[in-house]
C-alpha angles and dihedrals in degrees: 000000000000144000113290099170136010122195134176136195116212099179116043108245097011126099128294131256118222114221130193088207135353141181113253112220127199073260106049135277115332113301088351102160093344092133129055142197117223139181129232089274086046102249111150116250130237149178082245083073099007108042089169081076090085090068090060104096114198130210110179137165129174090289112023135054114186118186128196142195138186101235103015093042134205148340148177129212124185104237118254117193108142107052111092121297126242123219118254134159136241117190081350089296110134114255139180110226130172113226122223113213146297096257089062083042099055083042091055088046093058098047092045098038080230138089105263128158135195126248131192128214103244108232084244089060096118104177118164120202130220130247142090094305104034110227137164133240150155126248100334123134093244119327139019104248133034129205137201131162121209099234085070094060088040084057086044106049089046080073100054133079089219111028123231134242113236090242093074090077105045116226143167104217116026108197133200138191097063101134082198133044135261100013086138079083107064099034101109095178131017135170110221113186107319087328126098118214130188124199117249090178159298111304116254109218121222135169098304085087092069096060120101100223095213099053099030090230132123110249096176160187100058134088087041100047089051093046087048094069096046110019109043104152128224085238103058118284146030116307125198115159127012149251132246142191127210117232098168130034124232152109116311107190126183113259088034109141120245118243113196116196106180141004141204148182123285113262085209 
């Protein structure tokens, strides 16, 4: 088994940045989730509410964040991780989030036709997420690091009349080499490159999937009709990948090998 893709996701909701190699932080991969869209009350933004999200491409380093959009263009905020935070909400869980300006916020406003402004983690944010192997992360929805094998969309997509890209799902570390499919689920703890990563728990679908990442436009019902009549979840929901936390830093590179260095049962 190894990395065949890595992906992260600098700004919550927008679109995915492939990597060749990253450095994996007790939080994800580099900048994975660190920014944040949020609406006049301060309720973050997603493609659950603003498909059009999936347009927005993101290039970031330690001091710079650049967007950009098809039709509105581009533009290019100075990073700002240390002023006080504001409070916002994320599944109606309070939040602190640094907001970065009024210039990235007008240009929002004009992608997504409402106010929206965008927030940082402060680097204090110190947020631990839940599961069986307790992590901490940014904005993500649950857990650092998401996982998802190949052979799972490949069972998935058996299943479909029109087969579905891997980025519909979102995920950090794409594997291949699984023969079967969602074994992803019962890996507990697993050595990527010179990272370690633990298992927090299987990952609940929503309407994201339904969101064709090119156009930025539901196209919907599938894949969540399909996963209802095979992977309905003990939680509520649909699962299809997993969730990972990271207990021990490192470099994760496409083409590692995957150690696993203990299993366990599905929790589906």
């Amino acid at each position: 088994m190894h990395v065949s893709s890595l992906v992260t996701y600098p700004v919550k909701g927008c679109a995915g940045a492939a990597l060749d190699s990253a450095r994996v932080g007790a939080t994800g991969l580099e900048h994975d989730r660190a920014f944040m869209i949020v609406d006049a009350d301060g309720a973050f933004r997603s493609q659950r509410s603003d498909p059009a999200l999936a347009l927005v491409r993101c290039s970031v380093t330690d001091t710079a964040l650049t967007l950009e959009h098809p039709s509105t263009g581009s533009v290019t905020v100075a990073v700002d991780r240390d002023s006080a935070a504001r409070e916002v909400t994320m599944f109606a869980a309070p939040m602190r989030g640094i907001d970065q300006g009024d210039e990235v916020a007008d240009w929002l406003g004009e992608v997504l036709r409402e106010p929206s402004r965008l927030v940082a983690a402060p680097h204090d944010l110190g947020r631990i997420t839940d599961g069986i192997s307790p992590g901490s992360a940014q904005f993500a929805d649950s857990s650092a690091v998401h996982i998802l094998s190949t052979a799972t969309l490949a069972g998935l997509n058996s299943k479909l009349d029109v087969a579905l890209p891997m980025d519909r799902f979102r995920p950090n570390i794409v594997i291949d080499g699984w023969e079967e499919p969602h074994r992803e689920d019962e890996v507990r703890e697993v050595g990527i490159g010179s990272a370690r990563l633990a298992y927090t728990k299987l990952a609940i679908r929503c309407a994201v999937t339904t969101v064709e990442q090119t156009t930025g436009e539901r196209a919907g019902p599938e894949p969540l009709r399909t996963l209802g009549t095979y992977r309905r979840a003990r939680q509520k929901g649909v699962a299809f990948g997993s969730k990972f936390s990271v207990v021990h830093e490192g470099t994760v590179t496409v083409g590692d090998e995957l150690s696993v260095e203990t299993w366990g049962e599905s929790e589906l």
